[in-house]
N, C-alpha and C positions, 0 to 999 in steps of 0.2 A: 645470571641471565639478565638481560638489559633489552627491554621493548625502545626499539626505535623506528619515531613517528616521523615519515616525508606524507605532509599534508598537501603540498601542491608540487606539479613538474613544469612550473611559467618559467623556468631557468632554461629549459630546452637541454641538448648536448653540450655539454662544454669541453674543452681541451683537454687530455691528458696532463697538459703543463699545467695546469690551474687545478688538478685535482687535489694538492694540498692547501688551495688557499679557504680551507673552512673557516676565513674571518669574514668572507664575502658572502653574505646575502643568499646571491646564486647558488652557492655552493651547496644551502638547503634546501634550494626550488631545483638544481640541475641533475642530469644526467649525465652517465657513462654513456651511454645507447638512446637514442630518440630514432632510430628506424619506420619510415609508413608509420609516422603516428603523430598528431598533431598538438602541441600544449595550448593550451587553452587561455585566455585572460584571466581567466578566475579560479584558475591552479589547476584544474582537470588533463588528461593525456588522453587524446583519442584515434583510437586508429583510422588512417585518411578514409576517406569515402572513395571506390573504384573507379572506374576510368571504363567508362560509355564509349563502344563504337560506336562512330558516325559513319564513316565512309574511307575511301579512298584519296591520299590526294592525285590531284590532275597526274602527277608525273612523277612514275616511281624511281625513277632513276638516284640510282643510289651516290652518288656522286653533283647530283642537282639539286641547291637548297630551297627549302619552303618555308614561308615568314608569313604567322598570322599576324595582323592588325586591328586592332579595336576600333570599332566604329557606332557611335552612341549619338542618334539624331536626338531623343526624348526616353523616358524609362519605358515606356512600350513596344518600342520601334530600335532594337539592338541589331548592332550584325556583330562577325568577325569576318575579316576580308583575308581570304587566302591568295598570296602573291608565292608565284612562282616564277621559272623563266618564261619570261614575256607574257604572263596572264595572270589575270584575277579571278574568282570566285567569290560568291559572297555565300556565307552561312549564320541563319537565324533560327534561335528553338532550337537546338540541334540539329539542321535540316540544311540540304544548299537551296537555293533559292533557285525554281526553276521556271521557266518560261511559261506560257499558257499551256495546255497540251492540247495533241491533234489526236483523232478518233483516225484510227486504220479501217481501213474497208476489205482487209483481206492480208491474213498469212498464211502464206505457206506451209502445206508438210512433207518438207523438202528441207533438202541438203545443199546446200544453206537454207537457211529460211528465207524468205523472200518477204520482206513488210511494203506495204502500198497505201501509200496518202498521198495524196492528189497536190503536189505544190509543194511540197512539206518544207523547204528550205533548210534540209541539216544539209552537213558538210562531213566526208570524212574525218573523224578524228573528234567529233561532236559528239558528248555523254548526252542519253535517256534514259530518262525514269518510266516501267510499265506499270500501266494498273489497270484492270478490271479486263485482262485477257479470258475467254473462258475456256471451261473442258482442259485436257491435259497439258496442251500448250500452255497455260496459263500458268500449273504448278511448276513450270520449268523458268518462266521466265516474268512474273510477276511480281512486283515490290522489290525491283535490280537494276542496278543502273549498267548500261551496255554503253559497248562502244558503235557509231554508225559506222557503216565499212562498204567500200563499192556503189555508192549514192548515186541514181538518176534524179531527173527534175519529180519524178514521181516513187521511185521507190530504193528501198534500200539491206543490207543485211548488218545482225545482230552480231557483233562482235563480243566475247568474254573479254574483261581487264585485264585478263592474263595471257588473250590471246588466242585466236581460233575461234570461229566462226558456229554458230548455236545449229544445232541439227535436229530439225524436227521431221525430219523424214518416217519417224515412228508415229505419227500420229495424223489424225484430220485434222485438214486446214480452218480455220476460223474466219471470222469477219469482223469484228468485234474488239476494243480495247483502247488503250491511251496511252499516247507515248508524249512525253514533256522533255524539254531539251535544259539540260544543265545550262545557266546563264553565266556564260564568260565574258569576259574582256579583252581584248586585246591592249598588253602596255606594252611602253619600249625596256623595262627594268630586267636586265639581264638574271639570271640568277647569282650569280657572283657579285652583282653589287648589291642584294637586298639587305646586306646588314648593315651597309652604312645608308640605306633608305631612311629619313626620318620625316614626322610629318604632324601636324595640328588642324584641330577640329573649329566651327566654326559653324553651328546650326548643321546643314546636310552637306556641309562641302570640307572634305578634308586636301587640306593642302600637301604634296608631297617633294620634297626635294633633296638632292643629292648632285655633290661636286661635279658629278658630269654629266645632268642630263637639264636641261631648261626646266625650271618650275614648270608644277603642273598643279589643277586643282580639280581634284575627283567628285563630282557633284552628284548626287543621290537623287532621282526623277521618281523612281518608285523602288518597287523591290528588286524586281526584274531590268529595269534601266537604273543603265549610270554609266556616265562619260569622263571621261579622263582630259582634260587639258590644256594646253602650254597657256600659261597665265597673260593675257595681253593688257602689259601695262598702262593703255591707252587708259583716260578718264572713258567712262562709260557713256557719257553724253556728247552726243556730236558738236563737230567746231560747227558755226554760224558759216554762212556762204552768201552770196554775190553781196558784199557791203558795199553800198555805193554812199558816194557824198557827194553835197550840194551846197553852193553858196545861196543865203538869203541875203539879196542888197550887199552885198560884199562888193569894197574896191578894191584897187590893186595896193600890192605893199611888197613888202620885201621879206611878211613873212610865209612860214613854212610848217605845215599843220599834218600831223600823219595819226591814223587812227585804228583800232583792233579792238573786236564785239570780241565779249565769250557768251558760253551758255551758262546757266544755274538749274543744273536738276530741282526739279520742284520738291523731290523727296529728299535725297540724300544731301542736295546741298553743294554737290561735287559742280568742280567748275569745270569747263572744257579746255581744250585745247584753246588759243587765240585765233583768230582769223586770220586771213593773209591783210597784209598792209595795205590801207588807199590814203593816198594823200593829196592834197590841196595847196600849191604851191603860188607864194604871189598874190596874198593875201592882205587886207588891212592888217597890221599888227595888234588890235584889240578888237575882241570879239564882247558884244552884247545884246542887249533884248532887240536892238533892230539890226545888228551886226551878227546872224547866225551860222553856223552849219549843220545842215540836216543830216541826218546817218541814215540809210535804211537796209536790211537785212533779210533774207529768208529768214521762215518761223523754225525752232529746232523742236521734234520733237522730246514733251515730256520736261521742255524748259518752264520754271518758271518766271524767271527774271532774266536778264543780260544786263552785264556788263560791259564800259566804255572805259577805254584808255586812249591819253593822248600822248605825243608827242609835241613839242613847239620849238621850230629852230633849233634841230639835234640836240634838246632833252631826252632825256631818257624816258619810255612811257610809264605814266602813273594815270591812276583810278579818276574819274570825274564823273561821274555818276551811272545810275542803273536804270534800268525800263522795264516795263510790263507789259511793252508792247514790241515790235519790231520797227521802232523810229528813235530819235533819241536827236534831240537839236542842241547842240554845242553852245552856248548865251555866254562861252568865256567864262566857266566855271574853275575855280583852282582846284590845281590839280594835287592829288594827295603822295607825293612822292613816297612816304612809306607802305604803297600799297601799287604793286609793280604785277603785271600780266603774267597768267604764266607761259611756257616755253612755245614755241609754234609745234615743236617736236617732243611728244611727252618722252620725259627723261626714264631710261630704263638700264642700271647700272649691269643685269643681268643675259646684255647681249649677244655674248658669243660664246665660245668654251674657253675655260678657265676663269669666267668669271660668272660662274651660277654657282648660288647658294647650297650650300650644306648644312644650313640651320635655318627652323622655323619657329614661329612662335609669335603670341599677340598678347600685347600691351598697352593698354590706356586706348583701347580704341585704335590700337594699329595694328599691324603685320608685322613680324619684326623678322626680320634673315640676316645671316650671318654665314662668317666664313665660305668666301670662294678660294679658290686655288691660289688668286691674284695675292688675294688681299684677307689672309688667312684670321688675323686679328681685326677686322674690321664689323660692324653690327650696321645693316639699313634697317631704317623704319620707313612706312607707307605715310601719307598723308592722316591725321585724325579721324577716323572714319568715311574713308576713302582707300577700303584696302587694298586696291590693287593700281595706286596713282603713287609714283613715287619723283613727282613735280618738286620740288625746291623754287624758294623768289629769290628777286632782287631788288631792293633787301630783303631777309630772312622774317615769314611771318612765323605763330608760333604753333599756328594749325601743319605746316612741310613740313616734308617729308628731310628724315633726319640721316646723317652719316657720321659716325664716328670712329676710332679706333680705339681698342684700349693698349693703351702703352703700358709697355711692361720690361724688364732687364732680359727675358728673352721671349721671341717672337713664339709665342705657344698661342696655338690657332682656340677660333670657338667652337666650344663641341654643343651644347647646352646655352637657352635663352628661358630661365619659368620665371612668371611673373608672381610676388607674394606681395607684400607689402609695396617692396621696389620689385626694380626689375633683377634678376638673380642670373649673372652669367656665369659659366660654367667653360676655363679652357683647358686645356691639355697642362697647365702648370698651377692653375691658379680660381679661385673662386671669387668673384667681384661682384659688388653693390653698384648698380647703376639706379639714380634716382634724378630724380628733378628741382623742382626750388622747394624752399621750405612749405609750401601751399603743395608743394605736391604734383604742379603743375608739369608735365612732361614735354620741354619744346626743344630747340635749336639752341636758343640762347640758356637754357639751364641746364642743360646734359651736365651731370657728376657724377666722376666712378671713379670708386676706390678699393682695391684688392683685401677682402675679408680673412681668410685663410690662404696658405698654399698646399693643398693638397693635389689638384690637378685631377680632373675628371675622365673617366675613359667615355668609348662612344653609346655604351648604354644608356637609356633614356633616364631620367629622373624622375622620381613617384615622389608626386606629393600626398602626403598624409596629415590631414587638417591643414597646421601652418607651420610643418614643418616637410623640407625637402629630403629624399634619399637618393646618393647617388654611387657609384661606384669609382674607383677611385681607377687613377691611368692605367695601374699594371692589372686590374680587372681582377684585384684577388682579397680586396678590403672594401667594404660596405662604411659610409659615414651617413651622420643625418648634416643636416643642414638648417638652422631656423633664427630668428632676430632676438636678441636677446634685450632687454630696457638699461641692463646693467652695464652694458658696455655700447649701447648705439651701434651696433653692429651685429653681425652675422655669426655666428659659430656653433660648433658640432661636436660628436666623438666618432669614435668608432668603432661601430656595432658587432665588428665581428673579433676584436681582439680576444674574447673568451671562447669563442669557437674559431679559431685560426687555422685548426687540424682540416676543416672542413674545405678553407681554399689551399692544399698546399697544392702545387704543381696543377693549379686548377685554375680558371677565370669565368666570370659569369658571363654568359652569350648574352642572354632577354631576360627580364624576369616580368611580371604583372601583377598588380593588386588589386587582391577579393577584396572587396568593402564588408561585405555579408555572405552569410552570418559572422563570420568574425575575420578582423583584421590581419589579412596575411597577404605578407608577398610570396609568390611563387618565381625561383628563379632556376634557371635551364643552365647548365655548366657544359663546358666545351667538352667534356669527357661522356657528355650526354646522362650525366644523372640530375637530380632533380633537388633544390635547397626550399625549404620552407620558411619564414622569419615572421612569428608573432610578436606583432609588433602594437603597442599601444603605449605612447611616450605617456599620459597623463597616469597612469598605472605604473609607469617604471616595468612594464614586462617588453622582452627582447628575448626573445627564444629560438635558436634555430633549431631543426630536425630535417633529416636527411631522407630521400624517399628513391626507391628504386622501382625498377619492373621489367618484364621479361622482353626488354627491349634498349631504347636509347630515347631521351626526347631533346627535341633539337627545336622546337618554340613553344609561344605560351601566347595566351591575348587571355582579358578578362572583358565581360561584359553584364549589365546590370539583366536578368533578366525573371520576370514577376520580384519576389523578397530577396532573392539571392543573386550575388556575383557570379555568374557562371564564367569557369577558366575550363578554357580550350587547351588542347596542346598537337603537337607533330611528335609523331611515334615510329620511330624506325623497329619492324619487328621482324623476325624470321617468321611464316608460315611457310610450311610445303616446301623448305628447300630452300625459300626465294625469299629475298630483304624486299623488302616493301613500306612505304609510310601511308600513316592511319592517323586520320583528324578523329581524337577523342575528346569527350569532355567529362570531366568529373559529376560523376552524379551525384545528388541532392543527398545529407548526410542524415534529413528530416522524416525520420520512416514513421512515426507514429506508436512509436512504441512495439511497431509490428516486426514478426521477422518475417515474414514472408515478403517486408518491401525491402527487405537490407541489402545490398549492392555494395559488395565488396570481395569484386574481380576485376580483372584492368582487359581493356581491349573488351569487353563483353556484350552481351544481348541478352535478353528478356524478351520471355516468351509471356505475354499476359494480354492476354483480348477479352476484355469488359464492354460488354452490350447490357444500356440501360433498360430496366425493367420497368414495363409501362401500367400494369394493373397483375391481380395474381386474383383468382376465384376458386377461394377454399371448399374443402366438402370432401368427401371420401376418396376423391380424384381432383388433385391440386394445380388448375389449367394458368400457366404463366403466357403474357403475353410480351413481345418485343419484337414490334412491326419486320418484316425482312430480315430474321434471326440468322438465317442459314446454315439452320441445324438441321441432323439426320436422326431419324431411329436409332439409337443405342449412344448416341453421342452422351459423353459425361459430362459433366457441369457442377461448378461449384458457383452456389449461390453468398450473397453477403449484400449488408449495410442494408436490410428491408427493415423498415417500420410497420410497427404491428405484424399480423400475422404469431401469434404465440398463444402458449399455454403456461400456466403453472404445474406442475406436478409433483409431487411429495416435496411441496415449499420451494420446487427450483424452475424457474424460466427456464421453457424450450422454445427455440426458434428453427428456422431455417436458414440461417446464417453459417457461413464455414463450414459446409457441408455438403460431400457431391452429392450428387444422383446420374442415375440414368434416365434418358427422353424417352417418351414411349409418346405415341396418338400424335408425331408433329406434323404441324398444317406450317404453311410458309410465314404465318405471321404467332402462333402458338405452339405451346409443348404440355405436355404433364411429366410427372416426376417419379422415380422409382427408387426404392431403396436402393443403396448400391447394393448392400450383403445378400439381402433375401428377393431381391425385385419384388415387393409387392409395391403397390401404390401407395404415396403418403395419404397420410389420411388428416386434412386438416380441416375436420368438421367442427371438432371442440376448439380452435385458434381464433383469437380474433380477428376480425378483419385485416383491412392489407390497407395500409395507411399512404404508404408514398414509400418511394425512393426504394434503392436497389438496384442491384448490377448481377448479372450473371456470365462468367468466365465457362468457356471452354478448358476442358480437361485434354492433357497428351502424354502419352506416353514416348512420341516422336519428336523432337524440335529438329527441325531443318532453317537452308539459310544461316550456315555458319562457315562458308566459305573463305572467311576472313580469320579463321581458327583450325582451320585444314590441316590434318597433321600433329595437331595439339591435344596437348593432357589436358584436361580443364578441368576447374571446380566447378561444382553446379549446385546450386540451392533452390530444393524444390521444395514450393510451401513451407517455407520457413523449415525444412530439416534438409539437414546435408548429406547429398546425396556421393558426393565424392571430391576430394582432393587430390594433388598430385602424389601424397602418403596413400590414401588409401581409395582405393576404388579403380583410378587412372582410365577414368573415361576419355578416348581419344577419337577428334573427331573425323570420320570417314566420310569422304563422297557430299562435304557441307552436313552432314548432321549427328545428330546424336541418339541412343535408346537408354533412357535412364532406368525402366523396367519398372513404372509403374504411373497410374497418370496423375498429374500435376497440371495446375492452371495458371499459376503466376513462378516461373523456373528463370533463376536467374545462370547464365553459362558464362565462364569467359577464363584468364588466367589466374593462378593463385598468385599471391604474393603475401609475405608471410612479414609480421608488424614486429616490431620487437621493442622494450624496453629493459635498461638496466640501471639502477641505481647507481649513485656512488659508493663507495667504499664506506662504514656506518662509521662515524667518529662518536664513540662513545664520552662523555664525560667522566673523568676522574678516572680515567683506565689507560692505562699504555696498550691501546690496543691495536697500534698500525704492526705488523706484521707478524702476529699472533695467528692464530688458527682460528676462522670461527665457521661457527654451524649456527644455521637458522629454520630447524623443522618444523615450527609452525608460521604461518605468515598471516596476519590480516589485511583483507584488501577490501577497501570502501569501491563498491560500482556501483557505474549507472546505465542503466536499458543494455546490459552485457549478459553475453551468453558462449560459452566456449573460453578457449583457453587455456595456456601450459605456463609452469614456473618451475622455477629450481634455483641453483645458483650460480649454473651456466646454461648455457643454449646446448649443451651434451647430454645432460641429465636433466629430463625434463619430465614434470608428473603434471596432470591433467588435477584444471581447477572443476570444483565439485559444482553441478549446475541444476539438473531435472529436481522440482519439489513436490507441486502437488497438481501437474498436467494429469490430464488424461490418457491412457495408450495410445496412441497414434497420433496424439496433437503434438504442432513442434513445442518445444521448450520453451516458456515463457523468458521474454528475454528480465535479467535479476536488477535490482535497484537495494542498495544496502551494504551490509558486513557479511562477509562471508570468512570461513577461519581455511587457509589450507595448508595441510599437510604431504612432508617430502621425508623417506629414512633420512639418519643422520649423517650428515656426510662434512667434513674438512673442508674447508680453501684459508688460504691469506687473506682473502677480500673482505667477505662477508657481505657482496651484492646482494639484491636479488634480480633473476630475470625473468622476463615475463612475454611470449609470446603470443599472437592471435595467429592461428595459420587457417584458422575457417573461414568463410566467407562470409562472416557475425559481425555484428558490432561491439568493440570492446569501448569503456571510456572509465578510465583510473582515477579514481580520487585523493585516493588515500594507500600507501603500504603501509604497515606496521610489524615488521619481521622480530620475533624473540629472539636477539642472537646473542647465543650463548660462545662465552669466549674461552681460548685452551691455554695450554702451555704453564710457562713454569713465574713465579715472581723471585 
């Protein structure tokens, strides 16, 4: 018998083809199986954390694509912008972002419902949010977002997302409530061209473009506004107007003097257009201190200086000096021929179709676009901090705006512009170093580019990861990095997916996004609609991929920074009720505290958990809590937690009232007291200490309603940290939007299972001819951490239940385990001698360690 120790799984899944190469590294951090489970930087396997409904998107149509976007003003202030056919959405916190709301003055209890607000300005086909409806109407239609339907200048009906109009004919009319309007956008982006939409940020203004529609720049005003649009190349500061000139003591001559102001933003610096031309013909031929010409101009708003250019005797105009005011007297100054006006008509290369950009991006203080239809291989830059001036002089200064092409043996377009060191282009054949002079300096006269690799990039975006690039390669089925090396003055990479290859066959990645936090992962979306995970951290040497599924399809992703952690979104095509439908989910936080009653791991799911802060507690033989506007009833249940003070000692052990219900008796609208649950008497905390601070108290339910997005479905449900059912066992299915678990719970997590799985590689014992021998492994040690639940064996057929409950109490959930635990399976034959190892609870599992005894057969 032979103990063999896998101490970390930072190898991820690897290939079948590479399962004999045990000279590699990987081969003793990797895996057969990485299923819904994530490997860790520091060797651990954790099964992923569930997938939070949000909502609906705008447009279920199954056949209409939906593309989130990332949008990151500062770390407090995150969105994700949902683009669909021809509209946007924006969603923050989990949440879409809605309009102010309006207070109704009156619904109906009728058939249809009839809602009245005075002016309200929805529109058919406009989503609302209700809240604070009262009495029954309220339970029917309260914390939902509807569709408007049939809209006067004054009132309107509540449409379902599925269709069919809300019927409250069963009840009294109300007066009362809030209805908030989902805040869309109207764009022109069809749904069929959003995956080649590409776009960069830029403070609150994301630019977006694509081959056939005119740039546009999406500006962020608050939450609820934001404006979409067509980028006007013009300089920002107005041309100067009515220039007039004048001779001072001027005689005649033969020559000829022509002249043009511009403006000078006093902030940015940006110059204006030029003026129209005035000239002066018939002139002395030398101009000086008593020989002048006066200039004089309207003032430009927000100008701080102007400039003067001359002409003389069909020269070309050049610079002769600047003002601070709106005059400027010509004394015959020379003129600086390398400093030429710029164009009367600001130059805008992106004027018509066929020749708007397909690439965006910013460099040294510019804009940088790329690839039009025209002119596939070519890169503009804006002016040096002037990003929407794309001016050029004559001659060239080194502030203009730049145009180059990269030549190459064949015309492969630009898909890709990131800026790292250099500028890093990315085409359809090839990977190029675009840089400047040896200073570094980026102008006209120092453009250098030189092809680094050829691998050829497809149209998925590029994640940089510190100072190194990831990108996908043309055929969309090979991942490389991309970073500057010292040893060779140049660019190069591998590629990260040659050990997991299995993972793109007959596959290409759609999007993918990268979590920064807690740990470094890209999450990528595949055309087949499953889902690839890649732990990735170059200064560790870990590159791990695992593979994630769920009872749907997802079809995008966006990541965005929110409180400590990256929160990733996604688009879920699911079946409920019959009907394909997509659903903006976001993976929830994987940070439960050690607690199981906060572990969330269901996909598609909801949580039932309403914590009201507790504002004082007044002990004594009748225990009276207070929390202003509770809107609790007689008999209502409640489970208390997180109070300070309030306790006793008794036979050497602290008693609280912590994690533990009761029932309300005595409630006034702002107070309750508390009842045993088993015996109803009153607690009696005469001998407890005082009530120090802090505290929450949850409503208890036996009912969770509001699962209308689960209609139809088996779900798991984890209530107060024990599991009340799986799709194995229990098969609670939900009717009519809700569910009856059959007992009450305060904090009940509901939603789809999805079952985690790891399998080892085959054990290469030393000094043993042991590949295709028989072996058995019925004991197994396994190092966890904050894990609870769980099956192994040595296939996913035979599978025995890892040993968990220690020293709980009856009815407390399981303590979730930290440590060695020893498990045992009868003895059973394979070739392999894996092990495998499932989570199908809705627990956290995180693997540290196996260490399977396996003992080997057969004959020498």
């Amino acid at each position: 018998m032979s103990k063999i120790l896998q101490y970390s799984f930072a190898g991820g899944e690897i290939s079948p083809s590479a399962y004999g190469r045990s000279d590699l590294e990987k081969h003793r951090t990797g895996l057969k199986t990485c299923r819904n489970f994530l490997p860790q930087a520091r060797g651990a396997a954790q099964n992923r954390p569930g997938l939070q409904h949000l909502a609906r998107a705008a447009y279920d149509d199954e056949d209409k694509a939906v593309r989130l976007i990332d949008f990151q003003f500062n770390t407090e202030q995150t969105y994700v912008l949902e683009f669909g056919d021809l509209y946007m959405r924006v969603w923050t916190d989990g949440g879409l972002v809605l309009e102010t709301s309006q207070a109704t003055t009156s619904i109906t209890g009728a058939n249809p419902a009839v809602v009245t607000i005075t002016a309200h300005g929805y529109s058919d086909g406009d989503w609302v949010f209700v809240t604070d409806v009262p009495s029954d109407i309220g339970d029917l239609i309260n914390n939902k977002f509807f569709i408007v339907a049939n809209s006067t200048a004054n009132t309107f009906n509540l449409q379902y997302l599925d269709g069919g109009l809300v019927d409250t004919s069963a009840f009294f009319p109300v007066s009362s409530g809030n209805f908030a309007k989902v805040f869309e956008l109207t764009t022109p982006y069809a749904e069929d061209d959003l995956a080649l939409l590409k776009y960069e940020q830029s403070a609150d203004i994301l630019t977006l473009v694509h081959p056939d529609y005119e740039p546009r720049d999406l500006s962020r005003l608050a939450n609820d506004n934001w404006q979409l649009d067509v980028i006007d190349f013009e300089p920002q500061i107005d041309t100067p107007i009515n220039v007039t000139i004048a001779g001072i003591s001027l005689g005649t001559g033969n020559s000829d003097y022509i002249y043009v102001v511009t403006a000078i933003d006093a902030e940015s610096f940006e110059e204006s257009s030029r003026s129209a031309e005035v000239t002066l013909t018939n002139t002395d031929n030398d101009l000086n201190t008593d020989q002048r010409i006066r200039l004089t101009w309207d003032a430009v708003s927000g100008a701080g200086t102007y400039n003067v250019y001359r002409s003389k005797n069909g020269s070309k105009l050049a610079f002769i000096g600047d003002s601070e005011t709106t005059e400027f007297e010509d004394e015959g100054y020379n003129a600086d021929a390398a400093s030429a006006p710029p164009p009367a008509t600001p130059r805008n290369p992106f004027d018509s179709a066929d020749n708007y950009p397909g690439v965006i991006a910013y460099y040294q203080q510019r804009k940088v676009f790329a690839r039009t239809n025209n002119d596939p291989q070519t890169i503009f830059t804006t002016q040096i901090g002037n990003l929407n001036n794309m001016n050029t002089s004559e001659p060239s200064r080194d502030d203009d705006a730049i145009t180059f092409k990269l030549i190459a043996r064949k015309a492969n377009e630009v898909r890709h512009v990131v800026p790292l060191r250099d500028m890093v282009a990315f085409t359809s054949g090839a990977e190029w170093r675009v840089e400047g002079a040896d200073d570094g300096v980026f102008s006209p006269s120092t453009v250098k580019q030189r092809p680094q690799t050829y691998w050829g990039a497809s149209h998925v975006r590029p994640i940089t990861v510190g100072n190194t690039i990831l990108f996908v390669q043309e055929d969309g089925s090979r991942v490389r990095d991309l970073g500057y090396t010292f040893d060779s003055d140049g660019y190069d990479g591998t590629d990260l997916s040659v050990l997991s290859n299995h993972l793109f066959v007959n596959r290409e990645i759609k999007e993918w996004a990268y979590q920064k936090e807690p740990e470094s992962i890209i999450w990528a979306v595949m055309d087949d609609g499953s889902l690839l995970s890649l732990t990735y951290q170059k200064e560790h040497q870990v590159l791990a991929w695992a593979r994630h599924d769920t009872d749907g399809k997802f079809l995008s992703v966006a990541a965005v920074e929110e409180g400590d952690e990256t929160a990733v979104y996604v688009v879920v095509q699911r079946e409920t009720d019959g009907n394909s439908l997509k659903y903006i989910e976001r993976f929830h936080t994987r940070q439960i505290a050690n607690e199981a009653r906060n572990a969330f791991f269901v996909d598609g799911g909801s949580t039932f958990d309403k914590p009201l802060d507790i504002e004082d507690i007044t002990t004594g033989t009748s225990t009276v809590i207070t929390i202003t506007a509770h809107g609790y009833s007689n008999d209502d249940i409640v489970e208390l937690d997180e109070i300070e003070g309030v306790q006793v000692e008794i036979d050497e052990q602290v008693q609280t009232l912590n994690l533990r219900k009761y029932v309300l008796t005595n409630v006034t609208a702002n107070t309750f007291e508390i009842l045993d649950v088993d015996d109803m008497d009153p607690i009696d905390t005469s001998s407890y200490s005082d009530y120090k601070r802090g505290g929450v108290s949850r409503i208890a339910t036996e009912t969770v309603s509001g699962l209308d997005h689960l209609e139809g479905v088996a779900v798991s449900v984890l209530a107060d940290g024990n599991v009340v059912s799986t799709t194995e066992e229990g098969n609670i299915v939900v009717s009519n939007g809700a569910i009856d678990i059959g007992f009450p719970a305060s904090r009940i997590h509901i939603g789809r299972q999805y079952l985690s799985d790891v399998q080892t590689l085959d054990p290469e014992i030393p000094k043993q001819d042991s590949p295709g021998k028989p072996k058995t492994a019925a004991q197994t040690g396994l190092k966890l951490e904050e894990t609870r639940g769980g099956f192994f064996g040595q296939n996913e057929d035979e599978l025995y239940e890892i040993p968990e409950r220690e020293l709980e109490l009856w009815g407390d959930p399981t303590d979730l385990f930290t440590g060695q635990t020893e498990a045992f399976m009868p003895p059973g034959w394979t070739d392999e001698g894996s092990i495998f190892i499932r989570q199908s609870d809705p627990l956290p599992m995180s693997l540290l360690a196996i260490s399977p005894d396996v003992l080997i057969g057969g004959y020498d």
